[in-house]
C-alpha positions as CSV (number, residue, x, y, z in Angstrom):
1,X,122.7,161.0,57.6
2,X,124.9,162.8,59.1
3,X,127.9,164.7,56.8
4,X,131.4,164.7,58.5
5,X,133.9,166.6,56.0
6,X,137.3,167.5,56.4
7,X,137.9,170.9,55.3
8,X,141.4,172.2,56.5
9,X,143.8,169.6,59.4
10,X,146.8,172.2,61.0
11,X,150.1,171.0,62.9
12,X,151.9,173.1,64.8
13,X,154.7,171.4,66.5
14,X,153.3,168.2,67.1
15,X,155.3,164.9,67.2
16,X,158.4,166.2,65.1
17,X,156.2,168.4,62.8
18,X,157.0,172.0,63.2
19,X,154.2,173.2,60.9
20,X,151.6,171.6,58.0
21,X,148.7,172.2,56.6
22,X,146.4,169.6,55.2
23,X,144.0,171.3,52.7
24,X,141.4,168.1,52.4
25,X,138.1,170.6,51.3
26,X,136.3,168.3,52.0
27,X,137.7,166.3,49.0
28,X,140.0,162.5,48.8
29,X,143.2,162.8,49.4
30,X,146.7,161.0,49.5
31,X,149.8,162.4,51.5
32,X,153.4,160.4,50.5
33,X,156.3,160.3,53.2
34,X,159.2,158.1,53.3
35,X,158.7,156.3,56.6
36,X,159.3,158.4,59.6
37,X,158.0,161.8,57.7
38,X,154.8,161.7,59.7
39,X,152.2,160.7,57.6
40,X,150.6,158.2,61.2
41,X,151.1,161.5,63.1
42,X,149.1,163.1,60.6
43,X,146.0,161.0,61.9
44,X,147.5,160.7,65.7
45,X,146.9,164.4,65.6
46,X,143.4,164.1,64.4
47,X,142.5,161.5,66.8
48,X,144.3,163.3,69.9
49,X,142.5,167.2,68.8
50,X,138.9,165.0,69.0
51,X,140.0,162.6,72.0
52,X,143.7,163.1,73.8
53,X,144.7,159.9,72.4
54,X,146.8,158.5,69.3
55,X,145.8,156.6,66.5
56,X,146.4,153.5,68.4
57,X,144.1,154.0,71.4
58,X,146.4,155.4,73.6
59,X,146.5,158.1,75.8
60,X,150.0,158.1,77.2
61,X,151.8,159.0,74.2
62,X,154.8,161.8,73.0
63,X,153.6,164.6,71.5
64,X,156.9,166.9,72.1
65,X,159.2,167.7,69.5
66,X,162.8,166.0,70.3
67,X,166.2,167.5,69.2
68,X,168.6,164.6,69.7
69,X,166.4,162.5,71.9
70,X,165.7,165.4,73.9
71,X,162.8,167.4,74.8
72,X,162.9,171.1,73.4
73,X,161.2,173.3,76.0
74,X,158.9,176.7,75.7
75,X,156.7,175.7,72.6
76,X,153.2,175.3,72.0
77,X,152.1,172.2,70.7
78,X,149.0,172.4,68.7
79,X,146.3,170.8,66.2
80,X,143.7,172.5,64.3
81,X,140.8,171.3,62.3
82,X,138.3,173.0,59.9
83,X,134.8,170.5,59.6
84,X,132.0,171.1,57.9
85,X,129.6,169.3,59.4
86,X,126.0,168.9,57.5
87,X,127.3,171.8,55.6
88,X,127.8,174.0,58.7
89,X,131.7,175.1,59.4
90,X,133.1,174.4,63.5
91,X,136.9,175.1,64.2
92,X,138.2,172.8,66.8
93,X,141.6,174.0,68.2
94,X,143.8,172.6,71.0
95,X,146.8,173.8,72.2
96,X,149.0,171.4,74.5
97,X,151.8,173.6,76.4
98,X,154.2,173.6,79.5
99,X,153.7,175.9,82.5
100,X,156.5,177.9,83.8
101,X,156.1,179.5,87.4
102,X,158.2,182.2,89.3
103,X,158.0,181.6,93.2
104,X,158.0,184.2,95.2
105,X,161.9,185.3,95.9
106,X,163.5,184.1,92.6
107,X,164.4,185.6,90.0
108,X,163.8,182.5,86.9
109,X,160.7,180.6,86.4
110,X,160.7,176.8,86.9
111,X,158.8,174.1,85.1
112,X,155.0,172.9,86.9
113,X,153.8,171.0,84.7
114,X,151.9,171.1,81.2
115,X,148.1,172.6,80.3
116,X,145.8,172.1,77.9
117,X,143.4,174.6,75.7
118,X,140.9,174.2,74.0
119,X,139.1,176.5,71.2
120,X,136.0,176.4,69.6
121,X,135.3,178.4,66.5
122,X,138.2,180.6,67.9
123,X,136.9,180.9,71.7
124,X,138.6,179.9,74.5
125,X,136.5,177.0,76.0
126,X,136.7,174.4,79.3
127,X,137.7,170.7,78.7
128,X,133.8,169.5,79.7
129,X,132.8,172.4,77.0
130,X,134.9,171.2,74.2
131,X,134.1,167.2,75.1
132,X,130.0,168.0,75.3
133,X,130.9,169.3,71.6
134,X,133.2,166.7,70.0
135,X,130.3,164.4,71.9
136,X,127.7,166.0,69.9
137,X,129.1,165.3,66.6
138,X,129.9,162.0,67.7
139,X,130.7,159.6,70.5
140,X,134.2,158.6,70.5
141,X,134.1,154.6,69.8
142,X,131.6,155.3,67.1
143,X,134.0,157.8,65.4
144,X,137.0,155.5,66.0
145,X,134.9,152.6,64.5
146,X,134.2,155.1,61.4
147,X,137.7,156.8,61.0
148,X,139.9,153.7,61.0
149,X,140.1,150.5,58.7
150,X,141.6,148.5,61.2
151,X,140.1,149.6,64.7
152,X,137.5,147.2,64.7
153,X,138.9,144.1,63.7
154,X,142.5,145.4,65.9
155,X,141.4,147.6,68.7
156,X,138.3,146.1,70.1
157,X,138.2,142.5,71.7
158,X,135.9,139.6,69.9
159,X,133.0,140.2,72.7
160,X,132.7,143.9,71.4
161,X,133.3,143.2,68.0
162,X,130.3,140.0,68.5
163,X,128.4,143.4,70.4
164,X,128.6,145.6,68.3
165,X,127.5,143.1,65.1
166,X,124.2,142.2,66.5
167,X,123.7,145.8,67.6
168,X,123.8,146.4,63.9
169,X,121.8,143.4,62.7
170,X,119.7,142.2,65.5
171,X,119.5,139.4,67.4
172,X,117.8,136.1,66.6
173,X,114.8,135.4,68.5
174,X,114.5,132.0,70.1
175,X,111.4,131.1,68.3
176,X,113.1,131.7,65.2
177,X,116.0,129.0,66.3
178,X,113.1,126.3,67.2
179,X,111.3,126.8,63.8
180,X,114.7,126.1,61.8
181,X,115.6,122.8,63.8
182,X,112.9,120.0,64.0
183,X,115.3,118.4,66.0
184,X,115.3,121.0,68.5
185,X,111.3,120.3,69.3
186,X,111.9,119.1,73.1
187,X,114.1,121.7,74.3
188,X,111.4,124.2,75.4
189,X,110.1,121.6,77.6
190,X,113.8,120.6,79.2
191,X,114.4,124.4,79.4
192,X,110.9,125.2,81.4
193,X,111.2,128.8,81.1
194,X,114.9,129.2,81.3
195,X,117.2,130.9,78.9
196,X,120.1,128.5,77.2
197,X,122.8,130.2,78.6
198,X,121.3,129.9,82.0
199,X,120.5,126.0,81.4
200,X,123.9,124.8,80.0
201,X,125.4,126.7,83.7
202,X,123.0,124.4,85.8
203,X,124.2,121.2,83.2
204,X,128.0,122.2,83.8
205,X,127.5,122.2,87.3
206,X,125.6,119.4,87.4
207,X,127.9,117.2,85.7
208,X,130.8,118.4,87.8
209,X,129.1,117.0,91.0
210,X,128.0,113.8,89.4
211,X,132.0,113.6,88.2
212,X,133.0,114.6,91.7
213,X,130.5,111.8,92.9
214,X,131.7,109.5,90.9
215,X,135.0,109.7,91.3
216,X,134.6,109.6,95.1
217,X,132.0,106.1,94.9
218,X,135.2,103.8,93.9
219,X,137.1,105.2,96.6
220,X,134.0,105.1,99.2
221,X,133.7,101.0,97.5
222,X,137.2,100.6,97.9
223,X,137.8,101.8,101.6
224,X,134.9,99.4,103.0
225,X,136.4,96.4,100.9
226,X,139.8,97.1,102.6
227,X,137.8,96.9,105.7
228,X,136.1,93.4,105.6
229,X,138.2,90.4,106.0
230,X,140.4,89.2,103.0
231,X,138.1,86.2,103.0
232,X,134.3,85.5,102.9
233,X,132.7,85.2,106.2
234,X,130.3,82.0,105.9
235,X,128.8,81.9,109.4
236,X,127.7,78.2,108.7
237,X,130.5,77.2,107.9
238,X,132.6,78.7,110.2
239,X,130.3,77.5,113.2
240,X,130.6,73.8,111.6
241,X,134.9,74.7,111.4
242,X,134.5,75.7,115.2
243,X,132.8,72.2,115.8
244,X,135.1,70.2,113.6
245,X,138.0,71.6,116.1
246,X,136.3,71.0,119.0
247,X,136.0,67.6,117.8
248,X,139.9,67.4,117.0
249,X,140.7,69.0,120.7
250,X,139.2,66.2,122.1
251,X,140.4,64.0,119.4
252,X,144.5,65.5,120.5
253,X,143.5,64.7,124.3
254,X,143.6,60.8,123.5
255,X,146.0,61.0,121.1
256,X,148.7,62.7,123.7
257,X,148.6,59.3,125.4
258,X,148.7,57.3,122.7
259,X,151.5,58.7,120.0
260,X,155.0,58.2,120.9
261,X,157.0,60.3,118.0
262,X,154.0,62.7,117.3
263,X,156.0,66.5,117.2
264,X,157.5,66.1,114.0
265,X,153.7,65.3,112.3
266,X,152.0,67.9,114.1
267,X,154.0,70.1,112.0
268,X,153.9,69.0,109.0
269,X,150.7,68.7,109.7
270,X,150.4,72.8,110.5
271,X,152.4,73.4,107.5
272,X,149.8,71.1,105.3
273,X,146.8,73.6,106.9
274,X,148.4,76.4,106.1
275,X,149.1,75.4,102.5
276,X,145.7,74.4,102.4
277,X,144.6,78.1,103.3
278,X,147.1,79.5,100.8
279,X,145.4,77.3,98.1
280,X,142.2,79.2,99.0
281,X,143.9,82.6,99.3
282,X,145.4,82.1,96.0
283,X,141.6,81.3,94.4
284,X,140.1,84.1,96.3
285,X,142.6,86.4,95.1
286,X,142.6,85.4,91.5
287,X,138.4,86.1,91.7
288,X,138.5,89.2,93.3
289,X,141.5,90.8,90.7
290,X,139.1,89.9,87.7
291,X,135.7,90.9,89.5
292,X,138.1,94.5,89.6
293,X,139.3,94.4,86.2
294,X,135.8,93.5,84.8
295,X,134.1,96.4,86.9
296,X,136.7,98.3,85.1
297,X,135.9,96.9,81.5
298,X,132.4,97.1,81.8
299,X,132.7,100.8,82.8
300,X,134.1,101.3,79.6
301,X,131.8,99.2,77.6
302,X,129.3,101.5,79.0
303,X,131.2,104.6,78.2
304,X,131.2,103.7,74.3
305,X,127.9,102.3,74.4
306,X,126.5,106.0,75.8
307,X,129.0,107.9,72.9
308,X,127.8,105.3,70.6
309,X,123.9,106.6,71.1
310,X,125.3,110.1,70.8
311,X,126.8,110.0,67.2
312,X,123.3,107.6,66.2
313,X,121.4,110.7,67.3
314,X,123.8,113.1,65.4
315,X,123.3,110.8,62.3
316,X,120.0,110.6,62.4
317,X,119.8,114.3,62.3
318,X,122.1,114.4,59.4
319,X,119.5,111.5,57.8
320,X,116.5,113.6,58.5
321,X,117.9,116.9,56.5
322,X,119.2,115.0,53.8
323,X,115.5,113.5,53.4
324,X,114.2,116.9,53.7
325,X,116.5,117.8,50.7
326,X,115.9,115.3,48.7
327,X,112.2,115.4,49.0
328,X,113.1,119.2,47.5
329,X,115.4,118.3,44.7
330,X,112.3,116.2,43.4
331,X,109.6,119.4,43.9
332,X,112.1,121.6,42.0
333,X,112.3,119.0,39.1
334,X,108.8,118.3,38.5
335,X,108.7,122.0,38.7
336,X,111.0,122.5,35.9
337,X,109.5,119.9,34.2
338,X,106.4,122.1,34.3
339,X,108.2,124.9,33.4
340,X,109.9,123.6,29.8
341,X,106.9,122.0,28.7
342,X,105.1,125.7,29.4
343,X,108.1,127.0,27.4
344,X,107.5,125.2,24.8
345,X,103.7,125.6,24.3
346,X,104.3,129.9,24.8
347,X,107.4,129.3,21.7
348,X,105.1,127.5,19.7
349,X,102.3,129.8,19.4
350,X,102.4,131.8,16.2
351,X,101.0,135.2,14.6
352,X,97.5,134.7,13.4
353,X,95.7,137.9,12.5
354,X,92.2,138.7,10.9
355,X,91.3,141.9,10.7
356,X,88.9,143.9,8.0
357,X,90.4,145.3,4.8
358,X,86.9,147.5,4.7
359,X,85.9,151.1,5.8
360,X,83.5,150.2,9.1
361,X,81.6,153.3,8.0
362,X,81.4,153.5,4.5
363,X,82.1,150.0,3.7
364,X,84.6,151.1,0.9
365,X,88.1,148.9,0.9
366,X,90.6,150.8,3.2
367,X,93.8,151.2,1.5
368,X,96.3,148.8,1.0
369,X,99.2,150.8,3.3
370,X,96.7,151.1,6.2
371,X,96.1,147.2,6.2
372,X,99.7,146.4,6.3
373,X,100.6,148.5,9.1
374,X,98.0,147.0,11.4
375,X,99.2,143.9,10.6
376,X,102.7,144.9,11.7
377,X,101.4,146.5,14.7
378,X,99.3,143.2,15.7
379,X,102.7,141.0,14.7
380,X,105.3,143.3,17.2
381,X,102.6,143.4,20.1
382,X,102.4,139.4,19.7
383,X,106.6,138.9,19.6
384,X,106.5,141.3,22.7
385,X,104.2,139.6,24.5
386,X,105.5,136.1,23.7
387,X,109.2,137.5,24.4
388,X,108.0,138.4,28.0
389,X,105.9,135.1,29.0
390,X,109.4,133.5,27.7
391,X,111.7,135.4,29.7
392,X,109.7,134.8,32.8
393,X,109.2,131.6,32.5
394,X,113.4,131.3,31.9
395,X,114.2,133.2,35.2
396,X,111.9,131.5,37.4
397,X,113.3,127.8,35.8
398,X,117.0,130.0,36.8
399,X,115.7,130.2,40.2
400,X,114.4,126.7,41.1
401,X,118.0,125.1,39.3
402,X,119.8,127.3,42.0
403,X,118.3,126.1,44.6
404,X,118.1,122.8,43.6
405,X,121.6,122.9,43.1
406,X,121.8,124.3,47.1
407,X,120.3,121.6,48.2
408,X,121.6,119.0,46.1
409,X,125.0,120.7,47.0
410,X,123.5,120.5,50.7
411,X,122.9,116.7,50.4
412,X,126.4,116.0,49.4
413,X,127.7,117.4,52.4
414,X,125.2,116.1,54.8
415,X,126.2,112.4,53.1
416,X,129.9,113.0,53.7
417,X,129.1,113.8,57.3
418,X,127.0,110.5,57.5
419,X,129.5,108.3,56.7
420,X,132.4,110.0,58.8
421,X,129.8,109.7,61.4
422,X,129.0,105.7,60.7
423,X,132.7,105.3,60.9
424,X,133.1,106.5,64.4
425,X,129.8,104.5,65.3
426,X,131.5,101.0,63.5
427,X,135.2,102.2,65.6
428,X,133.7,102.2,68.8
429,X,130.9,99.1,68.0
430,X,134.7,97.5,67.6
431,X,136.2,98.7,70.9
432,X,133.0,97.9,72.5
433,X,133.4,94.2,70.9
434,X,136.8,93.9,72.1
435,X,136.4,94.9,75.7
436,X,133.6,92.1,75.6
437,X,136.2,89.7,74.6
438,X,138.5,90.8,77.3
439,X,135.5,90.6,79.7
440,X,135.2,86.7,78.6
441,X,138.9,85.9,78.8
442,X,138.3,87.0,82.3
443,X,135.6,84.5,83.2
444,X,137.5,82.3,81.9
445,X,140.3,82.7,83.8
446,X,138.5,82.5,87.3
447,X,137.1,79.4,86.3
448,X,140.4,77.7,85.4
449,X,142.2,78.8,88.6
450,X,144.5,75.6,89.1
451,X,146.5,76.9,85.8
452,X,147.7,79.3,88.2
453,X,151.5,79.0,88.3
454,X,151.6,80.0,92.0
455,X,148.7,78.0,92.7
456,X,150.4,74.9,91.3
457,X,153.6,75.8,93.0
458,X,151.2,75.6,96.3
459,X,150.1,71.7,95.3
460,X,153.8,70.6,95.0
461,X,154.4,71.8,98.2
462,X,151.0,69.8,99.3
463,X,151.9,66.9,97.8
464,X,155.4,66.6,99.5
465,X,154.3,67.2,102.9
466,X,151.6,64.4,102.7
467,X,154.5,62.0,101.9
468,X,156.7,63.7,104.9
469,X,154.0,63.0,107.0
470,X,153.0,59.5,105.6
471,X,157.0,58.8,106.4
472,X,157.0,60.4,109.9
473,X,153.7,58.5,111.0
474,X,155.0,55.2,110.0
475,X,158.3,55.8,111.8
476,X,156.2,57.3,114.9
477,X,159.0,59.9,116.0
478,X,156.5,63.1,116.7
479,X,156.0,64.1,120.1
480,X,153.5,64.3,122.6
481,X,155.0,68.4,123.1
482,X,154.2,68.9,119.4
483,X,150.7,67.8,119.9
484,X,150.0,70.3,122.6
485,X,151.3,72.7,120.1
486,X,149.0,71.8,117.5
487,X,146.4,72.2,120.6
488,X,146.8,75.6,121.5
489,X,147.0,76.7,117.9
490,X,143.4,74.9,117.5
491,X,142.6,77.2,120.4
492,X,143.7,80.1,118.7
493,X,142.2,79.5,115.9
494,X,138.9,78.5,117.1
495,X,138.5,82.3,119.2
496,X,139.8,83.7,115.6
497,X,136.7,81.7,114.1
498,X,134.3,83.0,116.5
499,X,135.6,86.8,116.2
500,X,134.9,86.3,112.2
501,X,131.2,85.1,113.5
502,X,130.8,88.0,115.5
503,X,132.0,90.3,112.5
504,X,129.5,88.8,110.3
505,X,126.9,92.0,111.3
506,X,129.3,94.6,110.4
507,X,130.1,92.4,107.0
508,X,126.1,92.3,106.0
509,X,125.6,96.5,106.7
510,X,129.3,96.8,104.5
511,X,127.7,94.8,101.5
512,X,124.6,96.6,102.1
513,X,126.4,99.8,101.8
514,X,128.2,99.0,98.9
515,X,125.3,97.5,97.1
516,X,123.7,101.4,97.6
517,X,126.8,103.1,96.7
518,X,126.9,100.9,93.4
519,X,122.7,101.6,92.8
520,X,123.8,105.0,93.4
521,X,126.5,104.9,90.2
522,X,124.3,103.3,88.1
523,X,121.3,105.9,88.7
524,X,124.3,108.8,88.3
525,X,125.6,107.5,85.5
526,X,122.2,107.4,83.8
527,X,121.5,111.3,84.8
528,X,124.6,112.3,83.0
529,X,123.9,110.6,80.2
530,X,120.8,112.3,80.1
531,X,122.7,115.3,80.4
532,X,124.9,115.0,77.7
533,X,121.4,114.8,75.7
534,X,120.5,117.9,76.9
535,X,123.6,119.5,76.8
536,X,124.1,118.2,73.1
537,X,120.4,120.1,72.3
538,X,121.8,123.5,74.0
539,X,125.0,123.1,71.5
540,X,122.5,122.6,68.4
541,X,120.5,125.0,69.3
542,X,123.5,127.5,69.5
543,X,125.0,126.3,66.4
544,X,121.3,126.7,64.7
545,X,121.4,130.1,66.2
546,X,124.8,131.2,64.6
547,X,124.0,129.7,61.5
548,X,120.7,132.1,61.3
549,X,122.3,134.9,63.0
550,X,125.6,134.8,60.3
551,X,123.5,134.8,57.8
552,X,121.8,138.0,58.9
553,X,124.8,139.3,59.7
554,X,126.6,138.5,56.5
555,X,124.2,140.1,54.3
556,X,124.6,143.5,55.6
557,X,128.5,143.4,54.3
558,X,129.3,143.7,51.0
559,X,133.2,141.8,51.3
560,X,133.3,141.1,55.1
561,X,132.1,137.5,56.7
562,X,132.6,136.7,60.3
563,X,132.3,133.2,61.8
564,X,130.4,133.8,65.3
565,X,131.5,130.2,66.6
566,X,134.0,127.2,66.7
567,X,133.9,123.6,67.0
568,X,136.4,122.5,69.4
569,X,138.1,118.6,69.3
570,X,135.4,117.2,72.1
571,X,132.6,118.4,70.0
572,X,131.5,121.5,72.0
573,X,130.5,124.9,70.6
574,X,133.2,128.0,71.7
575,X,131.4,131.5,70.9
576,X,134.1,133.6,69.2
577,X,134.4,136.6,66.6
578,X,136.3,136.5,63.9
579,X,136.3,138.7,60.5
580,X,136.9,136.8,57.1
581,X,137.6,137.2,53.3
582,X,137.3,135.0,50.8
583,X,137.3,132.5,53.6
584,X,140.8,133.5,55.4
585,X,141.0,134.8,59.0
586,X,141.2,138.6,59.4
587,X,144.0,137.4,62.4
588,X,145.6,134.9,60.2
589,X,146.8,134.8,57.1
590,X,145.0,138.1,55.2
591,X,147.3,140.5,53.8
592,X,147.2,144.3,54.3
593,X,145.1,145.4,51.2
594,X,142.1,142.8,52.1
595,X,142.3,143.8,55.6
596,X,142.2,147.2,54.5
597,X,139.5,146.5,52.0
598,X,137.3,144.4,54.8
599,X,138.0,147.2,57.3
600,X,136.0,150.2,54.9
601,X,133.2,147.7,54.1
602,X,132.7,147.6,57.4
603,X,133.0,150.9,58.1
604,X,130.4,151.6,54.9
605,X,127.7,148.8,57.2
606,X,128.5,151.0,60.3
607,X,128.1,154.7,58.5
608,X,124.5,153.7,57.7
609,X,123.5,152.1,61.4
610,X,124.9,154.8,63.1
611,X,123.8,157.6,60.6
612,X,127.1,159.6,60.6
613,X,129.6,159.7,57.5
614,X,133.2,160.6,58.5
615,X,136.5,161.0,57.2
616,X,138.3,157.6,57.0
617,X,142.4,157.4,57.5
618,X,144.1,154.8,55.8
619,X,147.4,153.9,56.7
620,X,149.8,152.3,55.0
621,X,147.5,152.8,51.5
622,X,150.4,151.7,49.6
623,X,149.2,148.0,50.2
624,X,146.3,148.6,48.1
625,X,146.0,149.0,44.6
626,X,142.3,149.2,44.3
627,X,140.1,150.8,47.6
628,X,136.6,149.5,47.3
629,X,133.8,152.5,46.6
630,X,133.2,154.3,49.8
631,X,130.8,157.6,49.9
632,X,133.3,159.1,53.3
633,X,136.1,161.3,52.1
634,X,139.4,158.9,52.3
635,X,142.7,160.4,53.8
636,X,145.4,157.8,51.8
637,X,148.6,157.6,53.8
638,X,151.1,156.3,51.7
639,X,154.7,155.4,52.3
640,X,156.8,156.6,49.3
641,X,160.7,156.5,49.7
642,X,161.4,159.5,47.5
643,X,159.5,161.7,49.8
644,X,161.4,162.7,52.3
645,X,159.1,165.6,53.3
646,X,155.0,164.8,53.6
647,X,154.0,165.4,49.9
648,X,149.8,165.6,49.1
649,X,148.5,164.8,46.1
650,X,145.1,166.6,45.7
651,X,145.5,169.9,43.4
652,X,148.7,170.8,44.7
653,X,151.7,170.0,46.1
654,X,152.8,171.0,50.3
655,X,155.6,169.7,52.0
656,X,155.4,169.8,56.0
657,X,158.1,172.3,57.5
């Protein structure tokens, strides 16, 4: 382990401080300052001798002494710190000053800019020299991570803070992850060699092309059903229409010569037709809106059904552990059982000791003081020995009550997550059950078409034609010019008939495509299903892996916990990095002294990985009453409004210039 003391820290004006000198020796210390006194520049200077940067990370930062908000010009602004590193003394000096140059022909220098030197052990050295030295003691995130309570938890981002955990602790090999989880026993085989990261990419993209697809097979179904004709081409009986007019042509030829007042009937009669097709429009369109609304429905039903299978999977999981536990609990108490009955056999047992009151050698009667202390000796070597079998057999009964209680505790848990679980199965067994209803009340309502109010308003107007017609035909007023009408509008819609026929081709390869395009759904709908299996075995494997791998990390901190992952509201797994104590967030909610507290426990876990023991500054160290134990020297900042001037408290008493 490497030893990192601070013996001597020197200002020299630097950030307001004309001139201080921290006498640390190695030793704790505290320095008191009303706020604005300098106790943060105190470690800014540190940080910035070691690293040109502040206390905060950053590099851009005033170091000049201001006089009314203005620069004062012509000083030297320098740190200097005494180590004793591993026992060995090193000086480290820098010196951050402006330069002043006198051009040729003029009489004053003018300002060019600043320079920086640096010193080590008193000799003048280059910037690379002094940074391969500072480098040597340490690297400059590791010393930051060791110098400050709050750098790791405030400075770095949750993906170095995760990094530099499981540089620490280790990794979890995947191995490890299957042997925990039973349930996990198929995923090498979906994996086939790949990693999980790598496998839950190829399921995201996946799943966005079969949602692409998806989306885009209604629209594909929807733009060749906007292309066939609004009604149902039956060549048949189309071809038996087409005759039926021909028929009626022929029929209208004799009837020219024979009706007298025909015009007026020939349109009613048209208007009767055309009711007749608006009757059948009316049906068709009643069919095809509830053939829609039912693809709709079942779409859902199907939905629910395929979350429905998920939750019974995550239940049975659930089931399956709380077996395993159970099946525990019950090993532990016949155990115990085993254990009190051995308890009270070993209690039980009592002192019984013979032993000769007669000289082995001369057969003479020993005396009566020598026989009594054997006898004590035999009775405290029996009470030892039955004291120890007891005590064992207590702590081991100890041990199997805690974990029975784990488990048991464990079981509880598990039970509660069952039943939250059944109760999302039984809400969406109901949904399911209603959109079934709805799918019924559907069928019913194609089949009971004629309580259609427009198709009953269509009827009316049926019925009232055929007596217009009835009244027109028995006065015999219609034309022979409205026949000829009703003629060529036969015509017209016998070559209309015959186009349908000739569309009938292009209507078969349309349902043909849109019986594929619906095979195709079907078959997608199934992969991502599957897919959402796989995808839910990636997310237990992770969250089996962060169990094992908090655990690990957990252990090797003494006050600090970090939760590795998240559950988000659809059920997925977000990786995150977040420190905790006593179960509240580091980010949210912790006051200063925990945080402060957390942050040395952490740096006491990162002294021993990285094998180098630093001084550690902690500011604002009036938060905390109590610092945990720590072996580094602490530098206490502390804000105290009756010092108006730095004040340390060590074995005397400075106060900064």
């Amino acid at each position: 382990m490497k030893e990192v003391k601070l013996m001597n820290l020197t200002f020299k004006n630097f950030k307001g401080i004309k001139k201080f000198d921290l006498g640390a020796d190695g030793q704790d210390l505290k320095a008191f300052g009303d706020n604005g006194t300098g106790k943060t520049t105190l470690f800014d200077g540190f940080v910035w001798l070691l690293f040109n940067k502040d206390s905060n990370n950053r590099a851009d930062f005033a170091i000049k002494t201001l006089v009314s908000g203005k620069e004062i010009n012509n000083l030297e602004h320098e740190v200097e710190a005494v180590f004793r590193i591993d026992g060995s003394p090193l000086t480290l000096r820098k010196v951050y000053a402006e330069k002043w140059t006198k051009r040729r022909g003029s009489a004053t220098k003018e300002f060019s800019g600043h320079e920086t030197n640096y010193f080590i052990d008193g000799v003048p050295s280059k910037k690379g020299e002094y940074q391969s030295k500072v480098d040597s003691i340490v690297k400059e995130e590791v010393f930051k991570l060791l110098t400050s309570p709050t750098f790791f938890n405030e400075n770095l981002k949750w993906q170095e803070r995760r990094a530099t955990l499981l540089e620490v602790c280790g990794d979890i090999e995947e191995e490890d992850v299957l042997a925990f989880n039973s349930a996990l026993k198929n995923l090498p085989t979906i994996l086939r060699g790949r990693t999980i990261e790598d496998h839950r990419k190829i399921i995201a993209a996946r799943r966005a092309e079969i949602n692409k697809e998806l989306d885009r097979i209604p629209v594909r179904i929807d733009e060749i059903n906007n292309s066939l004709p609004e009604i149902n081409i039956d060549v048949p009986s189309i071809e038996k229409e087409v005759a039926v007019i021909e028929k009626q042509l022929d029929e209208n030829a004799t009837q020219i010569n024979n009706i007298k007042n025909g015009s007026a009937i020939t349109g009613k009669q048209n208007e009767l037709r055309q009711i007749e097709m608006d009757l059948e429009s009316v049906k068709r369109d009643l069919e095809s809106d509830s053939i829609q609304k039912g693809h709709e429905i079942n779409a859902k039903i199907q939905e629910e059904q395929s979350n429905i299978s998920i939750l019974k999977r995550k239940k049975d999981d659930a089931e399956h552990q709380i077996k395993r536990n159970n099946e525990t609990v019950t090993a532990i108490d016949t155990r115990l059982a085993e254990l009190r009955d051995e308890w009270e056999q070993v209690n039980a047992t009592e002192f019984v000791h013979e032993s000769e009151c007669a000289c082995p050698t001369c057969g003479q009667d020993l005396p009566e003081g020598q026989v009594v202390t054997a006898n004590e000796k035999a009775l405290a070597q029996f009470n030892l020995t039955k004291s120890k079998s007891l005590e064992e057999i207590s702590v081991t009964g100890k041990r199997r009550s805690e974990k029975k209680a784990e488990a048991v505790n464990d079981i509880e848990k598990l039970t509660t997550t069952v039943g939250v679980i059944q109760s999302q199965i039984d809400d969406k067994a109901k949904v399911v059950s209603k959109l079934e209803v709805e799918i019924e009340t559907l069928r019913t309502a194609v089949k009971d078409a004629r309580q259609d109010p427009k198709y009953q308003s269509k009827l009316q107007e049926q019925a009232k034609l055929n007596d217009e017609i009835k009244s027109l035909k028995d006065n015999a007023q219609e034309s022979v010019t409205s026949v000829e009408k009703e003629v060529a509008e036969l015509r017209i819609k016998r070559t209309e008939l015959n186009a349908q026929i000739a569309q009938q081709a292009q209507v078969v390869a349309s349902e043909k495509r849109i019986a594929e395009l619906e095979e195709q759904q079907k078959e997608l709908a199934n992969e991502f299903e599957k897919l959402e299996g796989e995808l839910y075995l990636t997310e237990e494997f992770i969250r089996s892996k962060v169990e094992l791998l908090t655990e690990k990390i957990n252990s090797k901190f003494k006050y600090a916990r970090f939760n590795l992952f998240k559950t988000n509201i659809n059920g997925g797994i977000e990786e995150i990095c977040e420190t905790t104590f006593d179960g509240v967030p580091y980010s949210s909610g912790l006051n200063n002294a925990a945080r402060i507290n957390v942050g040395i426990d952490i740096i006491n876990t990162l002294t021993e990985h990285f094998g180098i023991r630093a001084p550690i500054f902690v500011d604002n160290a009036e938060a905390v009453t109590q610092l945990i134990d720590t072996d580094s020297q602490l530098i206490s900042l502390v804000v105290s409004e009756k010092d108006k001037q730095l004040r340390i408290e060590k074995n005397e008493l400075q106060e900064a210039i």
